[in-house]
C-alpha positions in Angstrom: 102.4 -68.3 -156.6 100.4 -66.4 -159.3 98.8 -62.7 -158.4 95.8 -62.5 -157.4 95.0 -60.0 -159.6 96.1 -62.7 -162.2 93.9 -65.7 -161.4 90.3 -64.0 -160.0 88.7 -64.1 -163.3 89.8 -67.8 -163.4 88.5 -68.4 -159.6 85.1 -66.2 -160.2 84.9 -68.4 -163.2 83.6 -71.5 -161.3 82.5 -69.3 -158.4 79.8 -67.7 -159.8 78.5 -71.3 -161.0 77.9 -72.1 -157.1 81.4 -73.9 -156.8 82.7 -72.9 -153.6 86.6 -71.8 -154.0 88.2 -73.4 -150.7 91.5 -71.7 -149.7 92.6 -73.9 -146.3 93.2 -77.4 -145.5 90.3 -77.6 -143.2 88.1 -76.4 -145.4 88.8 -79.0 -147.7 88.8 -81.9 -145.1 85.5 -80.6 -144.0 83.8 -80.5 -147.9 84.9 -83.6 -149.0 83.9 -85.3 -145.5 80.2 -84.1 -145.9 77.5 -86.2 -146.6 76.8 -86.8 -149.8 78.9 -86.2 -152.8 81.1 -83.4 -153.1 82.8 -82.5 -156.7 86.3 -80.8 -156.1 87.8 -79.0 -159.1 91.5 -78.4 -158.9 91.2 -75.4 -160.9 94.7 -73.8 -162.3 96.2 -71.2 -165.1 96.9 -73.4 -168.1 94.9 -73.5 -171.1 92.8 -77.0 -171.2 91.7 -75.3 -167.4 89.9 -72.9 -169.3 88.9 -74.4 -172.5 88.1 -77.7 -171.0 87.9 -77.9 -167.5 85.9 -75.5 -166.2 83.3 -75.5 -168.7 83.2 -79.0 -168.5 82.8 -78.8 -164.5 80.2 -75.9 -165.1 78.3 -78.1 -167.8 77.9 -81.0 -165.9 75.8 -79.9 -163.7 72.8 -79.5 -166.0 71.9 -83.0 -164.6 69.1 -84.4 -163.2 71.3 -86.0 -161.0 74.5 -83.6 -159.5 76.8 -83.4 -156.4 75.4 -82.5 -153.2 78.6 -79.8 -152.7 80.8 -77.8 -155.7 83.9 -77.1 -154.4 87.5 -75.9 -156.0 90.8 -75.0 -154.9 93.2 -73.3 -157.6 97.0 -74.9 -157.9 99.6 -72.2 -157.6 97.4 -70.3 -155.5 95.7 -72.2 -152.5 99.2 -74.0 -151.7 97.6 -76.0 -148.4 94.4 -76.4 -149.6 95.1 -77.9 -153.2 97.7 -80.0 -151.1 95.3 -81.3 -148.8 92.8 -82.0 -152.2 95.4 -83.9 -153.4 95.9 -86.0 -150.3 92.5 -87.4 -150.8 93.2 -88.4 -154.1 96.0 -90.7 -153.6 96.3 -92.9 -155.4 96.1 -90.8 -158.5 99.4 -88.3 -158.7 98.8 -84.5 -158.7 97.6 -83.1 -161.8 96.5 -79.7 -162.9 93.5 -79.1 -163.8 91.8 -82.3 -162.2 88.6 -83.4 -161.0 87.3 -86.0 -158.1 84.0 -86.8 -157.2 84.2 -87.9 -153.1 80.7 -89.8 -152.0 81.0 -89.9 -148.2 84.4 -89.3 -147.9 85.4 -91.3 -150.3 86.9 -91.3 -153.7 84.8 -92.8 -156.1 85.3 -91.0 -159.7 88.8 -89.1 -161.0 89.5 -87.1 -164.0 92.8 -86.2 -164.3 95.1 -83.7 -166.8 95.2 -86.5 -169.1 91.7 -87.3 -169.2 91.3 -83.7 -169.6 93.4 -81.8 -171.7 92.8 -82.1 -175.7 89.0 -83.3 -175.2 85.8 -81.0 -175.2 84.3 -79.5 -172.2 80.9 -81.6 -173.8 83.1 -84.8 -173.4 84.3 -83.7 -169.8 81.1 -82.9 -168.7 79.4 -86.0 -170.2 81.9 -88.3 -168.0 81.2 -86.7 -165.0 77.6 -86.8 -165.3 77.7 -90.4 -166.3 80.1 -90.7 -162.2 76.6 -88.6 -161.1 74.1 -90.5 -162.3 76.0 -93.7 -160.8 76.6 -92.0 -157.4 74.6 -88.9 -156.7 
């Protein structure tokens, strides 16, 4: 587990682009089981987290079309919650940083570390609005 002191500028770094940082399993059973679509970032420490995944996450929604909910859970940190995230992702395999967009409950979209790390935040954020557009 990282400090917290450690990882709040990471966290407040989607935070305060409406993302809602979930810290409990029930939180997340409850976000992704909303109506809707519900984008869950699982946020993390490494690098490609903060060059490419949260900017991409934050860029994305300058859509005409976005997720009903923003959600995030941080690996290393929110141990049941990022578990639980993970749960619903299956079949995918846990990655840091990752992204899923749920419609209903359901998994319809899936960025993971490799679809992540090395590209552009403009890149990231240009696949998940192209998952929006399709099911937002």
């Amino acid at each position: 587990m990282y400090p917290a002191e450690l990882v709040k500028p990471m966290i407040d770094d989607l935070t305060s682009a409406g993302f809602e940082a979930l810290q409990t399993a029930d939180a997340v059973d409850a976000a992704i089981k909303k109506e809707g679509t519900t984008l869950v970032v699982v946020n993390s420490v490494c690098g490609c987290a903060a060059a490419n995944a949260r900017p991409g996450a934050k860029m994305s929604l300058n859509n005409d079309k976005k997720p009903s909910n923003t959600v995030t859970v941080f690996a290393g940190v929110d141990r049941e919650a990022t578990d639980r995230a993970r749960g619903h992702m299956v079949p995918f395999p846990p990655s840091s940083p990752s992204m899923a967009l749920f419609k209903d409950g359901e998994l319809v979209h899936m960025l993971e570390r490799h679809h992540i790390e090395g590209r552009p935040a403009e890149l990231i954020a240009e696949n998940l609005m192209d998952a929006y557009n399709e099911h937002c």
